[in-house]
N, C-alpha and C positions, 0 to 999 in steps of 0.2 A: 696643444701638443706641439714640441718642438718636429717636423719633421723630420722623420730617420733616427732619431735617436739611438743611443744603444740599447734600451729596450724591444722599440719596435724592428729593430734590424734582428735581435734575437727573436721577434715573436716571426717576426717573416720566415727566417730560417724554418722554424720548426713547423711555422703553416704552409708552407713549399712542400717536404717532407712530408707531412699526414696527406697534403693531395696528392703528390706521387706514389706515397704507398696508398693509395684508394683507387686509384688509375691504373696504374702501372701494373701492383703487384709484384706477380714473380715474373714478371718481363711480356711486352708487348710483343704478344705472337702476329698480329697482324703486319707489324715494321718490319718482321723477318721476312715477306714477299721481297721486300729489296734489297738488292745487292749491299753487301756492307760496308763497300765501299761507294757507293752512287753521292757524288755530292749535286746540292741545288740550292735555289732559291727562291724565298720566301719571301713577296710582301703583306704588305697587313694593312687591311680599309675599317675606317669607320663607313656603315652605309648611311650616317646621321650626323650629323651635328654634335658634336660631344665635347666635354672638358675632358683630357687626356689625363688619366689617373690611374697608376698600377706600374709603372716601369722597375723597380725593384722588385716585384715578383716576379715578375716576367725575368728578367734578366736572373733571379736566384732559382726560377725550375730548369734553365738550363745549365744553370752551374753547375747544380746536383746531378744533372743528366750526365755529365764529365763529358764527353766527347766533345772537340774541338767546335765550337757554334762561335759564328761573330754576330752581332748584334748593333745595327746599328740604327741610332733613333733620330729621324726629323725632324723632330717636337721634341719640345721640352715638359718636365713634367710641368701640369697645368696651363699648357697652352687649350686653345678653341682649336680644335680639328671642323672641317667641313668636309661634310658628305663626301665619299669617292676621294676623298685626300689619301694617297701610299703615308702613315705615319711612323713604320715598322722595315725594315729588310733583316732577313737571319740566310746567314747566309753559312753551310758544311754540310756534314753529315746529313742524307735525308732521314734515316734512321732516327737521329736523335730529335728533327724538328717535328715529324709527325708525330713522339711519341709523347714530346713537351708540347705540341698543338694546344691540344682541349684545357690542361691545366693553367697554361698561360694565359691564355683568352677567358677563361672565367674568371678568375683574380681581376684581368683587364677590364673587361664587361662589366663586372658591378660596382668595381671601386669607380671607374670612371663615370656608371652611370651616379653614384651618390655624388661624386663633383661636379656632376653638370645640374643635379634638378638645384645643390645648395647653391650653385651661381646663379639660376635662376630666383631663386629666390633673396640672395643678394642684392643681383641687379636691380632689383623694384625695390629697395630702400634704401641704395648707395646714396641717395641727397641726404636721408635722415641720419640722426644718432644711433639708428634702432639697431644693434646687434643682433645676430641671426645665429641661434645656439641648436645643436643637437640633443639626443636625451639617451637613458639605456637602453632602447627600446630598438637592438640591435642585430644580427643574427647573431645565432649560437656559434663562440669563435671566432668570428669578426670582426670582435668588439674596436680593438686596435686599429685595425686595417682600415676600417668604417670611418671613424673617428678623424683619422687621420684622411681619408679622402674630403670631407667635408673640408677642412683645413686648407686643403687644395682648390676646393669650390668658394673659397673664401670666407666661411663662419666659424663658427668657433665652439669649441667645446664645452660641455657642461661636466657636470663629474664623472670620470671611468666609471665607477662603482659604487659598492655601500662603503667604502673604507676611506675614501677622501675628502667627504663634504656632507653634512647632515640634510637629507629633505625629509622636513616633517609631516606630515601627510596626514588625512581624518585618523586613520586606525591608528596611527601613533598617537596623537591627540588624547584619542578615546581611553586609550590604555594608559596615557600619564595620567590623564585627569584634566587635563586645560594647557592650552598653547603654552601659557606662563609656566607652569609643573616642564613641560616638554623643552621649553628653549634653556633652561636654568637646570634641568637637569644633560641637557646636550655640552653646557658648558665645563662643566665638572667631569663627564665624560673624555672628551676630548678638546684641550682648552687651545683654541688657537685656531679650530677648523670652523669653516665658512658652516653658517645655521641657514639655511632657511626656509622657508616655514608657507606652505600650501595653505591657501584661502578661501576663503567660498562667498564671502559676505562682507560691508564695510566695517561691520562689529570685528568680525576676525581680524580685519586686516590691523585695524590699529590694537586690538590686544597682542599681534606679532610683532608690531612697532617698539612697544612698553616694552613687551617682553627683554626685549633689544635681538631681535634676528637682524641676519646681515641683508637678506637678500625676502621680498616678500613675494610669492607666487600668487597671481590673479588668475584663479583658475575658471575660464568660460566666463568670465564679465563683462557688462553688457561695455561699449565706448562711456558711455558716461557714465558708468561708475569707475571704470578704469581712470578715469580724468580727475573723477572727485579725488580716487587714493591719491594719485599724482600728486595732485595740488597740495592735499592734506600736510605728504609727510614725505616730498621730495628734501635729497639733500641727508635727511635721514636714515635710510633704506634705499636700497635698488630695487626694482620693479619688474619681475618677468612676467609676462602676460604668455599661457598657454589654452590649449583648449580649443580646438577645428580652428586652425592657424591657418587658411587656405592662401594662394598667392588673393583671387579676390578681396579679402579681406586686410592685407598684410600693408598697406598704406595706411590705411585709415588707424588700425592699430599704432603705427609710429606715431602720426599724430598724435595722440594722446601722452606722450611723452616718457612710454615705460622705456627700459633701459636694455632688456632683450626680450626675446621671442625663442622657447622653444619648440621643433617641429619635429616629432617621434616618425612623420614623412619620409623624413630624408634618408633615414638607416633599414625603416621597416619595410617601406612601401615600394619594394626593391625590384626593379625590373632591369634587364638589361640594355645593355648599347649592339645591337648591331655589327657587328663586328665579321670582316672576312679573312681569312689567309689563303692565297694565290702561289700555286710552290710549281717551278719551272724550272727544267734542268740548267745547272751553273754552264754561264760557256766560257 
């Protein structure tokens, strides 16, 4: 994913809006305690460690908020914040920051948490070849926003959807009839889009080879079968190896020479960062 793109700058917009109108509503009776005019200031802590991911949302829920907010950021996007670092100051309306608070900070919190566990999982195979891919296995609505922090955390993306890239999988198999039926009827299908084709066994894998898939999935193979495909029919096919991808085990995987690694982890397994905002009257 190119970051920012015109797609995802529309998907932002419209995912700003559906949190605001979930938040919001018909207006935050709780911001009416304060004066309407009371202006202050805002800063914003990681209480952790984090890769710094979300600053275009954040900055488009107070857009939408309209009243006059400055924003100004310390970090850039995808730097390393440390614990107790100010990476945030909002500084106007208190009105409008308490009311953009929570929707800001959630966009902030997960997208940042999904570029920090992908940099962590980066960092432990930045010596090898081994590419470090995401999967669809995203929240609901997300998908963009996800995808794209990953991006941030330094890996790289595998297909948005069903509409980009064939993965053939058993139940598709099952239903054509044999890998070969599946890869040769994907072809005719859609000529031109990346095929490829979920394994289970070294028989399978070289019948997706023949077949001609672009890309072969080693789905849970042991290292040394992963090493036999390698050797077989590198050169030939690309190699993704998937299946309890843990960081323990995520060296030893490069070794073996596949070409990437994806981790349904990094999107699904989705926790947040830590995050505080600190709001004190502007002087």
């Amino acid at each position: 994913m190119t970051p920012l793109n015109a797609l995802l700058r529309e998907h932002i917009q419209s995912q700003v809006n559906f949190a605001l109108m979930e938040d919001v509503g018909a207006g935050d009776i709780t911001a009416q305690l304060i004066p309407d005019n009371q202006i202050v200031k805002a800063t914003v802590i990681s209480r952790e460690d984090a890769v710094l991911c979300g600053q275009a949302w954040v900055n488009e829920v107070f857009r939408q908020l309209g009243k006059e907010v400055t924003l100004t950021w310390h970090y850039k996007e995808g730097d390393t914040l440390k614990a107790d670092q100010p990476f945030l100051t909002i500084e106007g309306h208190a009105r409008t920051i308490l009311t953009g608070e929570r929707a800001a900070l959630n966009f902030l919190q997960t997208l940042s948490y999904t570029a920090t566990v992908t940099k962590q999982y980066c960092d432990i195979v930045a010596d090898t070849n081994l590419t470090i891919l995401d999967t669809r296995k995203t929240l609901p609505g997300m998908r963009l926003a996800q995808k794209y922090a990953v991006t941030i955390g330094g890996g790289q993306n595998h297909r948005f959807g069903l509409y980009d890239a064939f993965l053939i999988k058993e139940n598709h198999i099952m239903a054509a009839g044999s890998i070969t039926n599946a890869v040769t009827m994907a072809k005719d299908i859609a000529p031109g889009k990346t095929i490829e084709v979920e394994t289970e066994n070294l028989d399978e894998v070289a019948m997706a080879v023949h077949a001609g898939a672009d890309i072969v999935m080693l789905d849970n193979f042991s290292y040394k079968d992963m090493i036999t495909a390698v050797s077989q029919y590198k050169g030939k096919v690309k190699f993704e190896a998937s299946g309890n991808m843990t960081k323990e085990h995520l060296l030893q995987v490069a070794k073996t020479g596949v070409d990437f690694v994806s981790i349904g982890a990094l999107t699904k397994h989705v926790q947040a960062i830590d995050l505080s905002m600190r709001v004190s009257l502007a002087k």
